[in-house]
C-alpha positions in Angstrom: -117.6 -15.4 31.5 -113.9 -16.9 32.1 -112.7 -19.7 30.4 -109.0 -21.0 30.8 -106.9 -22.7 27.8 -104.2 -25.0 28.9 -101.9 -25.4 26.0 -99.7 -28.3 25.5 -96.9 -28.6 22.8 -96.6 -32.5 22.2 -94.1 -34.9 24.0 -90.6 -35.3 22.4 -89.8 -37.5 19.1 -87.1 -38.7 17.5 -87.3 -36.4 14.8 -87.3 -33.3 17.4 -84.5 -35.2 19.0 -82.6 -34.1 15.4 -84.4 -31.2 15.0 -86.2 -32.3 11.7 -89.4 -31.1 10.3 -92.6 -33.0 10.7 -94.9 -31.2 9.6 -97.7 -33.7 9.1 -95.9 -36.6 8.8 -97.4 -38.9 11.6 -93.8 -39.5 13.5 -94.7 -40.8 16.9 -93.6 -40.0 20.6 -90.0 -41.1 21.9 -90.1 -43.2 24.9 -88.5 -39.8 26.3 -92.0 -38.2 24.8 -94.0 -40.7 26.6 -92.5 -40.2 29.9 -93.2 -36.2 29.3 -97.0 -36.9 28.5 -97.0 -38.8 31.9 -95.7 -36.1 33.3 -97.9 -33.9 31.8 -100.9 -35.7 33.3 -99.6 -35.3 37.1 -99.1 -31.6 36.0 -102.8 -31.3 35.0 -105.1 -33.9 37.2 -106.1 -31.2 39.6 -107.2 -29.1 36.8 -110.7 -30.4 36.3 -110.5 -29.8 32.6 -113.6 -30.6 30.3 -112.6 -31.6 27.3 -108.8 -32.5 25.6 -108.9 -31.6 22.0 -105.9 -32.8 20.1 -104.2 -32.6 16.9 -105.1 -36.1 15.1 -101.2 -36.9 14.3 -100.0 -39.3 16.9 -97.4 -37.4 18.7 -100.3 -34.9 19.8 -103.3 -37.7 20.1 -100.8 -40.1 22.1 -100.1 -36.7 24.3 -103.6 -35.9 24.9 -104.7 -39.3 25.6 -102.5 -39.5 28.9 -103.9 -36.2 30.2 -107.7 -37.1 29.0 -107.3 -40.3 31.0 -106.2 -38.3 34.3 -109.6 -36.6 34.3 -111.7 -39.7 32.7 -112.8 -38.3 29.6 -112.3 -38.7 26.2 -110.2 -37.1 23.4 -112.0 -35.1 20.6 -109.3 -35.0 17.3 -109.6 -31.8 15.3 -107.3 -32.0 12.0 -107.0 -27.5 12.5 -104.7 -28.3 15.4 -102.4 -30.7 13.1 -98.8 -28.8 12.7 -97.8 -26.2 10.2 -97.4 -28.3 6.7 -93.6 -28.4 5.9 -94.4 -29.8 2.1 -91.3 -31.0 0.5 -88.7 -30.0 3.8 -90.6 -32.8 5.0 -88.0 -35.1 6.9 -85.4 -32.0 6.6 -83.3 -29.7 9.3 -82.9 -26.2 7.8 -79.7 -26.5 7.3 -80.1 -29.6 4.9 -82.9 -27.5 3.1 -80.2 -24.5 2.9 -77.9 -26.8 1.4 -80.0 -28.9 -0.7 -82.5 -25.7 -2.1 -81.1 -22.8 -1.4 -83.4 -20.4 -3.5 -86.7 -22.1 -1.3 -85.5 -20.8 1.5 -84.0 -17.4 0.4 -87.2 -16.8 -0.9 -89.4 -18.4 2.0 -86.8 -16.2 4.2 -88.1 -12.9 2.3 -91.5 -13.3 3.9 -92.1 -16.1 6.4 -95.2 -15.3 7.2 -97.3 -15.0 3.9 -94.3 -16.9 2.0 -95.7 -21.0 2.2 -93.0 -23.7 2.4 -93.2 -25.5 -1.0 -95.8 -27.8 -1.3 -96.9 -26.8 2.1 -98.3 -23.7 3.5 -97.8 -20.6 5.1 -97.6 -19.4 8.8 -100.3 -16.9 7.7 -102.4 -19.8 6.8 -101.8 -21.8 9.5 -103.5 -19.0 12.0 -106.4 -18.6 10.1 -107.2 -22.9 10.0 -106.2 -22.7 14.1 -107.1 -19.6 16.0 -110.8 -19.0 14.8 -111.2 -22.7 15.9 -109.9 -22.4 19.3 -112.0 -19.6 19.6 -115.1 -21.7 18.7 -113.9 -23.7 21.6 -113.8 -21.1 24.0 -117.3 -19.8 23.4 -118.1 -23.5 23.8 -116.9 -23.7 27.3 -118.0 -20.8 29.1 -117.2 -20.7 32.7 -114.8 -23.6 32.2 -111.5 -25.3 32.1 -109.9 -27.2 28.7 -106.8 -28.5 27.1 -105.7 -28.4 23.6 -102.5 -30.5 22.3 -101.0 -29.2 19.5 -97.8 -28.9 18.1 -95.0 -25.9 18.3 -96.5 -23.7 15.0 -100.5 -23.6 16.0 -99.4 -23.1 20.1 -97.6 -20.0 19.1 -99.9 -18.9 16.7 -102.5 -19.0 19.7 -100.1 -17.4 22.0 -99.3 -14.7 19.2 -103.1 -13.7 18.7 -103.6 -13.9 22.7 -100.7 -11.5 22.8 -102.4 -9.0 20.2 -99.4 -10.1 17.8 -98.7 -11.0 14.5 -97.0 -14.4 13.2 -93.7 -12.9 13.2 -94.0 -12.7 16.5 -93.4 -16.3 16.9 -89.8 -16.1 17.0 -89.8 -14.9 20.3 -91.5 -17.6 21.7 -89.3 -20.4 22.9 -91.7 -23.5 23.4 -89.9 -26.9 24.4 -91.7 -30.6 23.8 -94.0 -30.7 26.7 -93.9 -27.6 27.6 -97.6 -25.8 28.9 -98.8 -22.8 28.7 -101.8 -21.0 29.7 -104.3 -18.7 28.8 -107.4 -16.9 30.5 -110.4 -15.5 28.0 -112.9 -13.0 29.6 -115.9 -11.4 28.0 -115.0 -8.0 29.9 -111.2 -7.9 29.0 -108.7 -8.8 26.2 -107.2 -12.1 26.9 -104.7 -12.7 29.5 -101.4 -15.0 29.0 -101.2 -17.1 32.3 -97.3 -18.4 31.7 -95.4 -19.7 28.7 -92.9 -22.7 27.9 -93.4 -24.0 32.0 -91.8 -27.5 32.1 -91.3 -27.6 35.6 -93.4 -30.9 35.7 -90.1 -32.8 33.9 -87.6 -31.3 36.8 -87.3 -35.1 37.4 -86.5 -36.8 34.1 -83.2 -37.1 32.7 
């Protein structure tokens, strides 16, 4: 049995164009996003995927919706894929949360993994909400092709357990909006990472 994930970080929004965090606040795509999830769709029609499962915030489902319509299926929303929740830095760049509450983010510096962003949660809890449900979906689709759209935080959390790493590993991942990545699952071997961060499909945007 081989199945093959594609991963899909969501198309750009404005607050990614100002590098604030969204966490689950339902911020929609840019008009530069939307042109990426169109983009996206070229990039994937020859796939013959099976299924899209999206996040259920709009910047994912609006993402998903152009690739779903490429292979003439449907979208199924699953509220594990939403983004890590950023609680009270809601709306924040890190820099505004250093200046504005320094002691949250000493202390969520001390540990970012187990350490949840207040009022929201922790990296270590985002993993266990999103990887043992993508891995319901692989055993779902056995022999078979599929696309989730998700959001920076649960992509590298599935790229991090594919890898046989931790959370922390996440800061080595560099994962652009509408960037795709890939990953092969085999009942005889440990999972294989295809490619990571490709955006070759927006070459042509500006």
């Amino acid at each position: 049995m081989t199945t093959r994930v594609f991963l899909v970080r969501h198309g750009e929004t404005e607050w990614n164009a100002t590098r604030r965090y969204q966490g689950h606040h339902d911020v929609p795509l840019s008009p530069a996003g939307v042109r990426q999830a169109e983009m996206l769709a070229l990039r994937l029609a020859g796939e013959g995927l099976v299924a899209v499962y999206s996040s259920d915030l709009s910047r994912a489902l609006e993402t998903a919706r152009a690739i779903a319509r490429s292979h003439g299926i449907r979208v199924v929303q699953l509220k594990e894929l939403r983004e890590i929740d950023v609680g009270e830095w809601e709306g924040m760049s890190f820099d505004e949360v250093r200046r504005a509450r320094p002691a949250d983010a000493a202390m969520w510096l001390e540990d970012t993994v187990n350490n949840p962003i207040p009022g929201g949660e922790s990296y270590a809890r985002l993993r266990d909400r999103v990887v043992p449900r993508v891995m319901g979906l692989v055993r779902d689709h056995p022999d078979a092709s599929f696309c989730v759209v998700s959001h920076a935080g649960p992509v590298k959390m599935i790229l991090c357990d594919a890898l046989g790493t931790g959370p922390e590993f996440r800061h080595r991942i560099d994962l652009m909006n509408a960037a795709l990545s890939a990953i092969e699952y085999s009942s005889e071997r440990p999972p294989r990472v295809l490619f990571m961060n490709d955006t070759c499909h927006l070459r042509h945007l500006t």
